[in-house]
PDB file of N, CA, C and O in Angstrom:
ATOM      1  N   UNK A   1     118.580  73.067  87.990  1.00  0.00           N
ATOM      2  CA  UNK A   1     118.823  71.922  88.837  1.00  0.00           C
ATOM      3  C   UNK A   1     119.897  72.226  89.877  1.00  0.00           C
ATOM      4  O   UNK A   1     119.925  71.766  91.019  1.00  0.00           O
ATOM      5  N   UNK A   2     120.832  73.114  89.293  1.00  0.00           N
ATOM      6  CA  UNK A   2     122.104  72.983  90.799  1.00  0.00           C
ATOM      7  C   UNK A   2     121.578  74.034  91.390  1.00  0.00           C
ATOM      8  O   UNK A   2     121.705  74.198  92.604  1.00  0.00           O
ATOM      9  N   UNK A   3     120.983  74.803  90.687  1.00  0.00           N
ATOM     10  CA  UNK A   3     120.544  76.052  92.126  1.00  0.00           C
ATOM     11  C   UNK A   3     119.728  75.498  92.980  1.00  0.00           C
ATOM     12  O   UNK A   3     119.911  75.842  94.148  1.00  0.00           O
ATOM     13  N   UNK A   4     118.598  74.495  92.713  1.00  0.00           N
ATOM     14  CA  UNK A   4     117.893  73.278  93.901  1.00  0.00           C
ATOM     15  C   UNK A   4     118.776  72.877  94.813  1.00  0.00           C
ATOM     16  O   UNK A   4     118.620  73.010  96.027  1.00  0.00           O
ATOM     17  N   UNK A   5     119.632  72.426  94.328  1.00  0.00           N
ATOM     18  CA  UNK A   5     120.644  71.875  94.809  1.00  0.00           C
ATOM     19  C   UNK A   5     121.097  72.431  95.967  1.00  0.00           C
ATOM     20  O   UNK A   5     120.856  72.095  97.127  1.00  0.00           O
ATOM     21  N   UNK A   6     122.023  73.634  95.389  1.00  0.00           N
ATOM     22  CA  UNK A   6     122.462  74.467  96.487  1.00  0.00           C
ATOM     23  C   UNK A   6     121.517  75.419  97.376  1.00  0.00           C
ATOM     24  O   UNK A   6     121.688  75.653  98.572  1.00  0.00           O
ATOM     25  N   UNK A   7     120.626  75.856  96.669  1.00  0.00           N
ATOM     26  CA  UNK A   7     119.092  76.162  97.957  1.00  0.00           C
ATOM     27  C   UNK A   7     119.393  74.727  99.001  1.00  0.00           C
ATOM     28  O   UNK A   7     120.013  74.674 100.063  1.00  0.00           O
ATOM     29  N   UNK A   8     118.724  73.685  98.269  1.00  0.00           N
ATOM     30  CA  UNK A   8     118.728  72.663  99.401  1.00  0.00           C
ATOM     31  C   UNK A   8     119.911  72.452 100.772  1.00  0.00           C
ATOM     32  O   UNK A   8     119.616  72.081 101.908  1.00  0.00           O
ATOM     33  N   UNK A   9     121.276  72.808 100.266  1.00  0.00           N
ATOM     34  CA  UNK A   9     122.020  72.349 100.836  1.00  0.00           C
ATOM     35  C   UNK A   9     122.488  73.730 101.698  1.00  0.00           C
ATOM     36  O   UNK A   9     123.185  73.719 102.713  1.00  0.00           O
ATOM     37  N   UNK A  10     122.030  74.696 101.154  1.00  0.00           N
ATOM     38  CA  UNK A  10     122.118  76.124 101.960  1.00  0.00           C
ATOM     39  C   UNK A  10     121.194  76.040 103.240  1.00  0.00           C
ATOM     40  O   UNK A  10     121.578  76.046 104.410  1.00  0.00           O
ATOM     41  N   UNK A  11     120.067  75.972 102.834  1.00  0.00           N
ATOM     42  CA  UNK A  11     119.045  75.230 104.315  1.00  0.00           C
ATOM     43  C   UNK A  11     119.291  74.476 104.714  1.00  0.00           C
ATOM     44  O   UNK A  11     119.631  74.819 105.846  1.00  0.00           O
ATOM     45  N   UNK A  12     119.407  73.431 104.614  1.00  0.00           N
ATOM     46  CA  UNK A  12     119.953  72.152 105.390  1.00  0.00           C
ATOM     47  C   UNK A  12     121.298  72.382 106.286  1.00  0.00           C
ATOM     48  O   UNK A  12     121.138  71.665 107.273  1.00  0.00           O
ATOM     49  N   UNK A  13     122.119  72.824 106.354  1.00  0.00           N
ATOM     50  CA  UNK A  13     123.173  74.019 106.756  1.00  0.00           C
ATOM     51  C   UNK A  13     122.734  75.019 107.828  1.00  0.00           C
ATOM     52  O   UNK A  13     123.314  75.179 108.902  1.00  0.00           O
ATOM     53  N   UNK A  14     121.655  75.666 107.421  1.00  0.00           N
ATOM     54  CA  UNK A  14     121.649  76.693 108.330  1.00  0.00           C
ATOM     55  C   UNK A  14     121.144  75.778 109.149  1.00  0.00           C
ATOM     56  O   UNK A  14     121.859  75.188 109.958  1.00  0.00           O
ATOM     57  N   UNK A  15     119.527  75.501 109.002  1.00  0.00           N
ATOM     58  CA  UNK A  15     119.095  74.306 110.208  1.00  0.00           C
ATOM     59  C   UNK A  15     119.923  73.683 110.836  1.00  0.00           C
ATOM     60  O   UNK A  15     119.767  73.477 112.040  1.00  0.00           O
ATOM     61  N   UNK A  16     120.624  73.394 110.389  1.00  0.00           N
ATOM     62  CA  UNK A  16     121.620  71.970 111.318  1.00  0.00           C
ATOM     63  C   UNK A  16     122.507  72.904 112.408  1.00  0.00           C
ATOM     64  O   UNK A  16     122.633  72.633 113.602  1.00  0.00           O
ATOM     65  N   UNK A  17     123.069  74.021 111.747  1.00  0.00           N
ATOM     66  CA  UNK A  17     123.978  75.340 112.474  1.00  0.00           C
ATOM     67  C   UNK A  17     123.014  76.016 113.506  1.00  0.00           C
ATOM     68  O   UNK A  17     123.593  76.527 114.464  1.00  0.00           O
ATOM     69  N   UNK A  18     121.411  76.130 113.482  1.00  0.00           N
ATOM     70  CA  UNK A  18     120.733  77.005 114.037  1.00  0.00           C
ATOM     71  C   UNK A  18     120.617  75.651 115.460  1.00  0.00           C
ATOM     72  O   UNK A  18     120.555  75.776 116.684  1.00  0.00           O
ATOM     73  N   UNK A  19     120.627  74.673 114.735  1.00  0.00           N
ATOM     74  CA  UNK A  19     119.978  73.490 115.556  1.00  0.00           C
ATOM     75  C   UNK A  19     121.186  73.165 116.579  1.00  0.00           C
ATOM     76  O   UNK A  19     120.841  72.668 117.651  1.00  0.00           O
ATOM     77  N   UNK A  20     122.163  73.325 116.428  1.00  0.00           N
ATOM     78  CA  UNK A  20     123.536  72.872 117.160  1.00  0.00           C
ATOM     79  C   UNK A  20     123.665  74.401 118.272  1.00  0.00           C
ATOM     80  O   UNK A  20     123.680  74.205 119.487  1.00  0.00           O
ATOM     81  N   UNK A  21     123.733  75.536 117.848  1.00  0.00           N
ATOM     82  CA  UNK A  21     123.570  76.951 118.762  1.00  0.00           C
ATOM     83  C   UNK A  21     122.431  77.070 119.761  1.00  0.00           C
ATOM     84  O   UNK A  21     122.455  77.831 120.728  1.00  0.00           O
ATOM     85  N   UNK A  22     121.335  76.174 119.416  1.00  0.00           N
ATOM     86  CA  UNK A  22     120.230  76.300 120.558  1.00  0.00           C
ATOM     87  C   UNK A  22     120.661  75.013 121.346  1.00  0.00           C
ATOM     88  O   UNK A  22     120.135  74.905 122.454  1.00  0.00           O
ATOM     89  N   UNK A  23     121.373  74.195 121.036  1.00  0.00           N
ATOM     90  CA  UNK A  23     121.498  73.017 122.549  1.00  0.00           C
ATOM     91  C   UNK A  23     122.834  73.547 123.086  1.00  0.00           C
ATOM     92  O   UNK A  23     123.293  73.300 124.201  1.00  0.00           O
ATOM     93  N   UNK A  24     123.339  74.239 122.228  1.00  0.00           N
ATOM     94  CA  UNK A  24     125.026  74.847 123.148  1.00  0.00           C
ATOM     95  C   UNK A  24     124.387  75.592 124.883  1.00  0.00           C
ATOM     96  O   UNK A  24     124.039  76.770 124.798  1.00  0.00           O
ATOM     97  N   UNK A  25     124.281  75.045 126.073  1.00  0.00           N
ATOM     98  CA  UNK A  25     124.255  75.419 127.156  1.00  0.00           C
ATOM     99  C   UNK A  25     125.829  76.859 127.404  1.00  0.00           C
ATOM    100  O   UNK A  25     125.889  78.011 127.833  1.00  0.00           O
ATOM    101  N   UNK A  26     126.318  76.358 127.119  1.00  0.00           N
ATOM    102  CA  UNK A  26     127.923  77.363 127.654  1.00  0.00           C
ATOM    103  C   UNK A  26     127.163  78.943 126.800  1.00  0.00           C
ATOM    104  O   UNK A  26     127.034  80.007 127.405  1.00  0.00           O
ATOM    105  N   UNK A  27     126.869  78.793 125.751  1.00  0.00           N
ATOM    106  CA  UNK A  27     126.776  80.045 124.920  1.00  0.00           C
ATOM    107  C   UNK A  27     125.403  80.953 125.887  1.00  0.00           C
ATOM    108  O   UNK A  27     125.357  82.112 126.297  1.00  0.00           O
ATOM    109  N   UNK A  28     124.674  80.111 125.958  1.00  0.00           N
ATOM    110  CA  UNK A  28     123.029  80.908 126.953  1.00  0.00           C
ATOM    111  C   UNK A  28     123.249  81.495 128.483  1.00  0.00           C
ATOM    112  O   UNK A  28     122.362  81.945 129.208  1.00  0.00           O
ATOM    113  N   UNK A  29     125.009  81.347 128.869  1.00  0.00           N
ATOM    114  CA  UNK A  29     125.320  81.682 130.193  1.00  0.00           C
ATOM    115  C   UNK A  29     125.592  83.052 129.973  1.00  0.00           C
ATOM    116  O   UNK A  29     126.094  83.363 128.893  1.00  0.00           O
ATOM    117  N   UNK A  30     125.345  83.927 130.817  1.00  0.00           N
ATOM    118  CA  UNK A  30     126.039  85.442 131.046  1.00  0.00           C
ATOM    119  C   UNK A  30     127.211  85.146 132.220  1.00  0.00           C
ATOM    120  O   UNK A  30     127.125  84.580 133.310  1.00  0.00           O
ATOM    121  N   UNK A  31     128.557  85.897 131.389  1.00  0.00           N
ATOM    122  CA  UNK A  31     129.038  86.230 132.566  1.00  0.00           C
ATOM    123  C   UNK A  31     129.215  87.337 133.117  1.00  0.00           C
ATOM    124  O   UNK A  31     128.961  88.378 132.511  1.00  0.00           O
ATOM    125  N   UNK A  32     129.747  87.331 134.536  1.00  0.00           N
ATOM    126  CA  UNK A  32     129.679  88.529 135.067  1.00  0.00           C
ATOM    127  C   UNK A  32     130.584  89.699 134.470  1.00  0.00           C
ATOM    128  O   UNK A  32     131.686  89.461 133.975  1.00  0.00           O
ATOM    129  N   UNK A  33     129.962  91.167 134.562  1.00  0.00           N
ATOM    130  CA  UNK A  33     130.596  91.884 134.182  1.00  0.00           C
ATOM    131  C   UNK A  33     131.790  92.521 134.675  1.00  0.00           C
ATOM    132  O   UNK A  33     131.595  92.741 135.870  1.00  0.00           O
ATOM    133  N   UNK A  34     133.083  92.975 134.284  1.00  0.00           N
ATOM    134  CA  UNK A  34     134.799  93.431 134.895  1.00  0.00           C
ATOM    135  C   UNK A  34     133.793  94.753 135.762  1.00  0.00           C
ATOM    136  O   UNK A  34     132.742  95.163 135.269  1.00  0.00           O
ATOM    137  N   UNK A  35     134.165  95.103 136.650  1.00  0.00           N
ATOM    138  CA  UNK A  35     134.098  96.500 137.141  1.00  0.00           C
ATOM    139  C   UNK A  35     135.099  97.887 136.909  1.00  0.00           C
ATOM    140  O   UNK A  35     135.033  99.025 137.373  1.00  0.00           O
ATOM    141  N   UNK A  36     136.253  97.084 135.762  1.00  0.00           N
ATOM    142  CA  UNK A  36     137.014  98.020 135.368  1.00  0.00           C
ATOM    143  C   UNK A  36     137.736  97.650 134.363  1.00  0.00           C
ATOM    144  O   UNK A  36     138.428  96.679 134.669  1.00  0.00           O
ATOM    145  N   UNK A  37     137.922  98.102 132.978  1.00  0.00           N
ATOM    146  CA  UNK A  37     138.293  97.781 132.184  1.00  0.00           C
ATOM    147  C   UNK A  37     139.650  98.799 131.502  1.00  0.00           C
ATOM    148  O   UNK A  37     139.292  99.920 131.138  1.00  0.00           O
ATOM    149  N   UNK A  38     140.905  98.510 131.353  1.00  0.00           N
ATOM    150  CA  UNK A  38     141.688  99.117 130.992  1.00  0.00           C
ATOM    151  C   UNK A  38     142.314  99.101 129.951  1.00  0.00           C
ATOM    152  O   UNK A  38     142.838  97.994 129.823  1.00  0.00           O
ATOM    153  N   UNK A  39     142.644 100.084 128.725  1.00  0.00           N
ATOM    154  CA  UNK A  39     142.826  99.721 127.827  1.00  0.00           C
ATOM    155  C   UNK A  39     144.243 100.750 127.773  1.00  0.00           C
ATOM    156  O   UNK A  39     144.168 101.853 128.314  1.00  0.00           O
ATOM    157  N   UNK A  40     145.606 100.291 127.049  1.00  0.00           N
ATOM    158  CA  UNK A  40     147.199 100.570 127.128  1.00  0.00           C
ATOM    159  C   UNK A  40     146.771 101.020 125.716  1.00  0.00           C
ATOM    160  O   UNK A  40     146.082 100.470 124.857  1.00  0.00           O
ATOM    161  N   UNK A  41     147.539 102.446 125.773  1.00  0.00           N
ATOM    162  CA  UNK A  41     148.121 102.593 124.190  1.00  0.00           C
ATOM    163  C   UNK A  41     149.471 103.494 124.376  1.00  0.00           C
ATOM    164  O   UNK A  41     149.465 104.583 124.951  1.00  0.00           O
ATOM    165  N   UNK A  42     150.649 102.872 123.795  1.00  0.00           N
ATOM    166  CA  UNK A  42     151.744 102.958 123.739  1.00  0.00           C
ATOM    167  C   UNK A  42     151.989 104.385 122.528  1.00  0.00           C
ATOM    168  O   UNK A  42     150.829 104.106 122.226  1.00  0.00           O
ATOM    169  N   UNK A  43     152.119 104.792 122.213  1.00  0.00           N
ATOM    170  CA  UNK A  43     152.632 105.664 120.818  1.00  0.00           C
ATOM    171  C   UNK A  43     153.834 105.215 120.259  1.00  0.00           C
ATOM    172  O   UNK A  43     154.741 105.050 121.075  1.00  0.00           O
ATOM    173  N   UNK A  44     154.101 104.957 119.008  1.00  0.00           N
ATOM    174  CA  UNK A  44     155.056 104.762 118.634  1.00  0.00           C
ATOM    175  C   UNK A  44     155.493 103.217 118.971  1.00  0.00           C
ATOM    176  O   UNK A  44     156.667 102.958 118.704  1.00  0.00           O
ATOM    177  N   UNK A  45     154.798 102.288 119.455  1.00  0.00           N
ATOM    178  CA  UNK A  45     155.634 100.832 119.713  1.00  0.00           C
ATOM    179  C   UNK A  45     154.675 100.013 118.739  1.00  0.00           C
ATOM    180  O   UNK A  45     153.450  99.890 118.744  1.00  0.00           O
ATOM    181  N   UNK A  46     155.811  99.417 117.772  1.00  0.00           N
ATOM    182  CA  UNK A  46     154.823  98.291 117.026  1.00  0.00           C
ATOM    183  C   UNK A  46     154.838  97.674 117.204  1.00  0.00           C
ATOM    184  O   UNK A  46     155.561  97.311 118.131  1.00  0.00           O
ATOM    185  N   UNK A  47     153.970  96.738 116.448  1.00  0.00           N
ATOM    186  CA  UNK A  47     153.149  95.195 117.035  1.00  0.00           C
ATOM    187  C   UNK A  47     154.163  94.084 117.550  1.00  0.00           C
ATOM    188  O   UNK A  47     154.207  93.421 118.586  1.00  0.00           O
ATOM    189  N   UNK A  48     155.102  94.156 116.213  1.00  0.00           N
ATOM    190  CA  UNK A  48     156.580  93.509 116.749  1.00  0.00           C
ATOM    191  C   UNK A  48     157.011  93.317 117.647  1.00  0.00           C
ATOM    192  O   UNK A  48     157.470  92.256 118.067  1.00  0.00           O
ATOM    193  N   UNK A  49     156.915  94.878 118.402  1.00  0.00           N
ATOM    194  CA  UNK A  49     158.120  94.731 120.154  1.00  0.00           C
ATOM    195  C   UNK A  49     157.261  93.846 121.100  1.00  0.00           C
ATOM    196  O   UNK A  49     157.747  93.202 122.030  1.00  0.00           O
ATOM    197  N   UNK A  50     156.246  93.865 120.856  1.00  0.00           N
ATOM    198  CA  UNK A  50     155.661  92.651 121.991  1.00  0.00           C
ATOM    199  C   UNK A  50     156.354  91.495 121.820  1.00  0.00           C
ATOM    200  O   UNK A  50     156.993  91.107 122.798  1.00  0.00           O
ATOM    201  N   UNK A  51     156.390  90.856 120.843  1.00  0.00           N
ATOM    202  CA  UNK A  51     157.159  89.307 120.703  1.00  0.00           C
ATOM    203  C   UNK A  51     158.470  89.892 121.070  1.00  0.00           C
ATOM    204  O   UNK A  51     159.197  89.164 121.745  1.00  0.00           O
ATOM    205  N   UNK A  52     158.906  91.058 120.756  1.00  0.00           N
ATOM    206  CA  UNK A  52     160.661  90.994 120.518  1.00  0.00           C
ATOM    207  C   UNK A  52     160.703  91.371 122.307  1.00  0.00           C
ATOM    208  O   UNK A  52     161.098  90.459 123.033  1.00  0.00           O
ATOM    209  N   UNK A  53     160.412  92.313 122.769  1.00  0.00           N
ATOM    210  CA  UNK A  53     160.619  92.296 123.753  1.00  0.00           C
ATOM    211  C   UNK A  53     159.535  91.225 125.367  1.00  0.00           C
ATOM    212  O   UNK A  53     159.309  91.456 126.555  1.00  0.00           O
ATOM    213  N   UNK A  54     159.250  90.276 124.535  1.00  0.00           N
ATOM    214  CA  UNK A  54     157.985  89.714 125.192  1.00  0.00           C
ATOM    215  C   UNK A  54     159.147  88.812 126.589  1.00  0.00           C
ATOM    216  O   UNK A  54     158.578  88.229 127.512  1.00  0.00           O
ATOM    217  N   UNK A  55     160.195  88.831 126.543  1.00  0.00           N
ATOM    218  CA  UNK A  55     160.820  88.198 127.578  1.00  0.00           C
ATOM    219  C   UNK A  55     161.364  89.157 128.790  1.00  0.00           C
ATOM    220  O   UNK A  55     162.178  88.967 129.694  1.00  0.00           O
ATOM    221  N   UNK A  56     160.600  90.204 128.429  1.00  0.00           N
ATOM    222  CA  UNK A  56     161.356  91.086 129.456  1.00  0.00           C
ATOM    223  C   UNK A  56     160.125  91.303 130.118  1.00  0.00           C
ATOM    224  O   UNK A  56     160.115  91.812 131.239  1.00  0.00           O
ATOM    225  N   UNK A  57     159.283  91.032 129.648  1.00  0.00           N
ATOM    226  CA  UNK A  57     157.918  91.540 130.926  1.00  0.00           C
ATOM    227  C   UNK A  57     157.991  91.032 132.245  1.00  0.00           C
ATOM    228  O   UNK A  57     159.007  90.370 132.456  1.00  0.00           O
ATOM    229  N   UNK A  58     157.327  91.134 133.048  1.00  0.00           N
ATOM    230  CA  UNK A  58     157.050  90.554 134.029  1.00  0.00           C
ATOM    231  C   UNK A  58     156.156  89.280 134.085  1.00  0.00           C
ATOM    232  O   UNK A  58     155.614  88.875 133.056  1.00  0.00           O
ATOM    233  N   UNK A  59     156.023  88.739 135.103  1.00  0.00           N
ATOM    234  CA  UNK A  59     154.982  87.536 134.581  1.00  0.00           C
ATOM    235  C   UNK A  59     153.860  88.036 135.605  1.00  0.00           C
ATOM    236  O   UNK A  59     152.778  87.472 135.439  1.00  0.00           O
ATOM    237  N   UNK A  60     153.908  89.067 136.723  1.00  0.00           N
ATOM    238  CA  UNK A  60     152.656  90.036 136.993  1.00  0.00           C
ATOM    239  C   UNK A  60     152.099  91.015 136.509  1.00  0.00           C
ATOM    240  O   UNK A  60     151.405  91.933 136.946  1.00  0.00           O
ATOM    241  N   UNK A  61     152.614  90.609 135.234  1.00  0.00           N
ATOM    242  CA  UNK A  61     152.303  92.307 134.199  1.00  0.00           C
ATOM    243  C   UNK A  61     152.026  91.768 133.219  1.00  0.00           C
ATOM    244  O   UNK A  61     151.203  90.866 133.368  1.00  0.00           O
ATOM    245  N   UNK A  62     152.478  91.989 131.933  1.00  0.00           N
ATOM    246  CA  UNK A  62     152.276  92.031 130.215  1.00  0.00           C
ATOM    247  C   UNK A  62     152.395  90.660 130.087  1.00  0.00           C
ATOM    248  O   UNK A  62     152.273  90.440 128.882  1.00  0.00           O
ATOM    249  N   UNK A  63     152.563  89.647 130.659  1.00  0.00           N
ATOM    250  CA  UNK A  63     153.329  88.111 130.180  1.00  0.00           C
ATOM    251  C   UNK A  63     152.134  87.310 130.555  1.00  0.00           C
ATOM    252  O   UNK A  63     151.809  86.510 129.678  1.00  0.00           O
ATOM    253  N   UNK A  64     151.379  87.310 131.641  1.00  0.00           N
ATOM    254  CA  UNK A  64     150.258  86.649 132.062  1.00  0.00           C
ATOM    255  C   UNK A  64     148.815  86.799 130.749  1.00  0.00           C
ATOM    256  O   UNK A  64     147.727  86.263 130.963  1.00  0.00           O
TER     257      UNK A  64
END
């Protein structure tokens, strides 16, 4: 009986989730693609110094 149960309520779930992702308009948009993508790797700086030093950036650089 509870595995009915939870079958039932496992489908009923997905349907409702499958049913809500096909009327989402925003999700069926492409956007355009960057023409350049850059990716920073520091050596040696941990995750930390961003917050610790996060007031020293610039706000045309690392802060934006």
């Amino acid at each position: 009986m509870l595995t009915k149960k939870s079958n039932a309520l496992f489908l009923l779930s997905l349907f409702c989730g499958l049913l809500t992702a096909a009327q989402n308009p925003a999700a069926n948009t492409t956007l355009p693609r960057p023409k350049l993508v850059v990716g920073i790797v520091i050596d040696q700086m941990r995750w930390d110094y961003l917050y610790r030093y996060y007031d020293r950036f610039g706000t045309g650089g690392f802060k934006r």
